[in-house]
ROLUM-398158 format. One record per residue (C-alpha): residue number from 1; residue in three letters; z, y, x. Coordinates in steps of 0.2 Angstrom, whole numbers, plus 5000, padded with zeros to 4 digits. Layout:
// residues N
  seq  type     Z     Y     X
  NUM   Ala     Z     Y     X
...
This chain:
// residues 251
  seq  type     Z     Y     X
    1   Unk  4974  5043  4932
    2   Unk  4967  5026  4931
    3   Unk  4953  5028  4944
    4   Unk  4964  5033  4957
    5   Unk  4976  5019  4950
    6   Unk  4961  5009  4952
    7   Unk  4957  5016  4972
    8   Unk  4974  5013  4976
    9   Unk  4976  4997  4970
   10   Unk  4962  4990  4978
   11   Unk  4967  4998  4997
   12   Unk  4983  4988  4994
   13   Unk  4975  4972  4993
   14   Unk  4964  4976  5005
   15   Unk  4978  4982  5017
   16   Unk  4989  4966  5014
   17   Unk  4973  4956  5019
   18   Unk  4971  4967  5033
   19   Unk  4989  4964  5039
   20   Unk  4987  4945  5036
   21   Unk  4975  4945  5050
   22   Unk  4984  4955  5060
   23   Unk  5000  4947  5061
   24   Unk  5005  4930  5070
   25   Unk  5008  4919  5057
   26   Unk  5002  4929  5041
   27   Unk  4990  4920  5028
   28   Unk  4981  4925  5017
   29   Unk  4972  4918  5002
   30   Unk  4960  4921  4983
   31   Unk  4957  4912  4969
   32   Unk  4949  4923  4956
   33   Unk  4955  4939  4953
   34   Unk  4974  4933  4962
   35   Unk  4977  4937  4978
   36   Unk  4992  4928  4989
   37   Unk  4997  4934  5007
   38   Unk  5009  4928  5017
   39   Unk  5018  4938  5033
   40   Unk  5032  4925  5033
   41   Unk  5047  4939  5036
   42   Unk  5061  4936  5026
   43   Unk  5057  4949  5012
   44   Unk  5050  4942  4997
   45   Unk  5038  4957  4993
   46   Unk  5030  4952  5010
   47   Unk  5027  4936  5005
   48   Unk  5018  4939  4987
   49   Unk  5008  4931  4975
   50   Unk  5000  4945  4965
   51   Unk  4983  4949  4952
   52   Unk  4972  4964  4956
   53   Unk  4967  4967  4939
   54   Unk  4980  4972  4924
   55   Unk  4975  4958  4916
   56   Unk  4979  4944  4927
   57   Unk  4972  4926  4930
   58   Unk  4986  4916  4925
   59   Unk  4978  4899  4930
   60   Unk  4976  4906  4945
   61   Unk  4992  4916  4946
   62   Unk  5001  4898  4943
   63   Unk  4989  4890  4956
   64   Unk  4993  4904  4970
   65   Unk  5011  4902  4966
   66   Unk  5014  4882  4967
   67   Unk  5005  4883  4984
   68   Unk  5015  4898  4992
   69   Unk  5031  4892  4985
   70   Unk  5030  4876  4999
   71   Unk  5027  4886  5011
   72   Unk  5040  4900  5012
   73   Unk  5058  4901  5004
   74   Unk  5058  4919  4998
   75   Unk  5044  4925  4991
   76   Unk  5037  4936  4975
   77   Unk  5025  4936  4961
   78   Unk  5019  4957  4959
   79   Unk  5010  4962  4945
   80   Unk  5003  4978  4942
   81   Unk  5008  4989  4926
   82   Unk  5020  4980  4913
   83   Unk  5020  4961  4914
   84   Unk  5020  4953  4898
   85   Unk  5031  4936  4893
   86   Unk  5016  4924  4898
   87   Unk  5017  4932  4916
   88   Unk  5038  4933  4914
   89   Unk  5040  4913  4908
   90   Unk  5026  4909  4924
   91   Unk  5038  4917  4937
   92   Unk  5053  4907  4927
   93   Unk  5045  4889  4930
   94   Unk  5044  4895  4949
   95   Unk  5061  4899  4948
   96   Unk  5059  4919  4949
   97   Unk  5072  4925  4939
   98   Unk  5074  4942  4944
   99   Unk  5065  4957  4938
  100   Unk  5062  4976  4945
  101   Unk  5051  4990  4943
  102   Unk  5040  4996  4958
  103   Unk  5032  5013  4957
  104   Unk  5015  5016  4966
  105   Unk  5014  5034  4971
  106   Unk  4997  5042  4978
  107   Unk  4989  5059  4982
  108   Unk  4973  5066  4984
  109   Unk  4969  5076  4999
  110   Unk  4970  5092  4988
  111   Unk  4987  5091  4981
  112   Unk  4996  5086  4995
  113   Unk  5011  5097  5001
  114   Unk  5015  5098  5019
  115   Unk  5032  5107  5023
  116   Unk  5039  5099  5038
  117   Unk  5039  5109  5053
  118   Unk  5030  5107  5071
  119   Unk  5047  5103  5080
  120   Unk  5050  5087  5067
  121   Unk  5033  5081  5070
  122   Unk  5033  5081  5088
  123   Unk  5047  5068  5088
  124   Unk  5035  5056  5080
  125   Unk  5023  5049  5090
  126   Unk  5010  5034  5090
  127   Unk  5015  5018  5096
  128   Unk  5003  5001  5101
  129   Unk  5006  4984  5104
  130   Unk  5016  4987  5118
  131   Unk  5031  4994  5109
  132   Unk  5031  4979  5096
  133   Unk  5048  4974  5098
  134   Unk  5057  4990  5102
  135   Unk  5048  4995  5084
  136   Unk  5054  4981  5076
  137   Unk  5072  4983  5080
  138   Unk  5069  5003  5077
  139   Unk  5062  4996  5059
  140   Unk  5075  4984  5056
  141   Unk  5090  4997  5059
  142   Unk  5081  5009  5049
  143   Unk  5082  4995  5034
  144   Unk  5102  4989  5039
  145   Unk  5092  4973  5040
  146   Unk  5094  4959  5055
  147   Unk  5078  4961  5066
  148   Unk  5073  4943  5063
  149   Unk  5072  4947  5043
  150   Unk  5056  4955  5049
  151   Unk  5050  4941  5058
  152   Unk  5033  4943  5067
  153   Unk  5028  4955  5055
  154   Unk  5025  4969  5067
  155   Unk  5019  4957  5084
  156   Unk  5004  4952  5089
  157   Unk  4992  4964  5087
  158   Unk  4997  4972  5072
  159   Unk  5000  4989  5081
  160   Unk  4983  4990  5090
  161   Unk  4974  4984  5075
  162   Unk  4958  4996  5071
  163   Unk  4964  4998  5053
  164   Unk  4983  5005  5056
  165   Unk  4991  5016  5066
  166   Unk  5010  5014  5070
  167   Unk  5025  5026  5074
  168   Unk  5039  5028  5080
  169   Unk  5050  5044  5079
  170   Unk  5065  5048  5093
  171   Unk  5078  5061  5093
  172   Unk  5087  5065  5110
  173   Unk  5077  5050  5118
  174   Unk  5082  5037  5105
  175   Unk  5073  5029  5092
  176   Unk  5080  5035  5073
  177   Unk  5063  5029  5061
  178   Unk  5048  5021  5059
  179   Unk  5032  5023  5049
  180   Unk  5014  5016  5048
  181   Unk  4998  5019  5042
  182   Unk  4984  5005  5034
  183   Unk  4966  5014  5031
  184   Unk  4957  5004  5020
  185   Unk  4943  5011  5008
  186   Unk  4942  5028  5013
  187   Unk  4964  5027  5006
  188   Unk  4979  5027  5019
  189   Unk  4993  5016  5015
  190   Unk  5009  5024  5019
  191   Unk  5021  5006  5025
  192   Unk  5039  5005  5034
  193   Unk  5045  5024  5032
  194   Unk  5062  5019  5039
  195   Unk  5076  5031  5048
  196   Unk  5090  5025  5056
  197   Unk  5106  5028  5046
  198   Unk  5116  5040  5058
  199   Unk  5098  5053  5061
  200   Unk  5097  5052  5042
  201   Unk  5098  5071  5030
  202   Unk  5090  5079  5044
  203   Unk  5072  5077  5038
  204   Unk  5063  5065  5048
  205   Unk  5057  5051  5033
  206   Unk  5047  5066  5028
  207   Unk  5040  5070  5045
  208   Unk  5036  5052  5048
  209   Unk  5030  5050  5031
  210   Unk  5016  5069  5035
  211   Unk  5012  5061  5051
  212   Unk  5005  5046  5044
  213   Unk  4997  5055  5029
  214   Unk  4990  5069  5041
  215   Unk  4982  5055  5054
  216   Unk  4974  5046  5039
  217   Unk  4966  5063  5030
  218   Unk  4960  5066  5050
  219   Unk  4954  5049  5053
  220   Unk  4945  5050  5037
  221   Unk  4955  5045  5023
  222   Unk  4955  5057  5006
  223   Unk  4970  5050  4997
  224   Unk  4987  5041  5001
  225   Unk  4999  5028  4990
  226   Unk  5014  5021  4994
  227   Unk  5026  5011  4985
  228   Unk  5044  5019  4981
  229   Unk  5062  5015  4978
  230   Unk  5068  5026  4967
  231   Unk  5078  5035  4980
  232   Unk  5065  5040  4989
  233   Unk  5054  5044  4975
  234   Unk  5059  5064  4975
  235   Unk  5053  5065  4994
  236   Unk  5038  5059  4991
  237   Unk  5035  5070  4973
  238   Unk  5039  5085  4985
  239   Unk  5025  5080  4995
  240   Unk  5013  5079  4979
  241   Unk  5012  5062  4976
  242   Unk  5013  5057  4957
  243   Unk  5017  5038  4950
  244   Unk  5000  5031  4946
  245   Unk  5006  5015  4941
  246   Unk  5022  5003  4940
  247   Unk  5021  4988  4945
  248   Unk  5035  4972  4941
  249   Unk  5039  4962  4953
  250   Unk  5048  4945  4951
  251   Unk  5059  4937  4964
């Protein structure tokens, strides 16, 4: 379990890099093993300071922090696997009090389980550049979040970008969910399964959710992750993922 742990990790840093670049005002920086990036929305895990090892840098860690803590007003410090009171006490002096659990789920191409049927996947479809703002709004709605809490996140480029692949799902003409994909590594990042909340029980988050997976193994990806709430997490088990790693954000 810890290799693909491992795999995963690393396609999440690299996909938060990749995003950085992509988007209008992301930012992104190292130093030593901790990693910051910055897409400015108003979501503190978009905006995180983090370690990519399990035994983080804290000099570095504190470093990051001071330096992304002038520059936005809600932001996060994610660490992966249990963080312990030296990690806990640093996100204290930066005034990150509160404390969650986020799982990071992942497949190989071999286990994954793919159940939804053709007629749910053909009201997913790709979207680019050009649709930006109608997915932002389609992406905000599917979070009950104002579209602005996003920011620029998804404009600019982002959607044309070589490295992800958006889409948009529509029921009767409308749109009802999001998703997106970020290949990094030879791993698909599963990002922004969303669905509107009056299209919801009628199985499009896992249609969305095979589409981006399916794309990723066909583009030439041979394992997924994606970070869960635990509401979604029995979805995504259905679908063969397993919890590789919990990781503990502060906020």
């Amino acid at each position: 379990m810890n290799e693909i742990a491992d795999r995963v990790a690393a396609a999440q840093f690299d996909a938060l890099e990749v995003l950085c670049a992509a988007t209008p005002k992301g930012w992104y920086a190292e130093r030593g093993t901790a990693r910051a990036a910055l897409t400015y929305a108003d979501v503190p895990t978009l905006n995180m300071v983090s370690d990519t090892t399990l035994e983080p840098d804290l000099l570095s860690l504190d470093q990051l922090a001071a330096e992304v803590s002038g520059r936005v007003p809600r932001w996060s410090i994610v660490i992966r696997g249990e963080a312990g009171d030296e990690v806990a006490d640093l996100a204290a002096r930066h005034g990150l009090a509160e404390r969650t659990d986020l799982p990071m789920l992942a497949c190989v191409a071999a286990d994954v389980v793919f159940t939804a049927d053709e007629a749910q996947r053909k009201l997913v479809r790709r979207v680019g550049a050009a649709e930006s703002d109608l997915y932002a709004a389609t992406l905000a709605e599917g979070f009950e979040a104002p579209v602005d809490a996003f920011g620029t996140l998804m404009g600019g480029g982002v959607l044309d970008d070589d490295a992800m692949a958006g889409y948009l799902a529509e029921e009767s003409g409308h749109p009802a969910g999001t998703g997106l994909g970020v290949r990094t590594a030879g791993v698909v990042g599963v990002f922004n399964i969303a669905v509107a909340p009056a299209a919801r029980g009628r199985g499009l988050g896992r249609a969305i959710t095979e589409v981006v997976v399916r794309d990723g193994f066909a583009a030439g990806a041979d394992a997924a992750y994606l970070q869960s709430s635990e509401m979604g997490r029995p979805l995504y088990e259905s679908m063969g993922f397993r919890l590789v790693e919990t990781w503990t954000v502060f906020q």
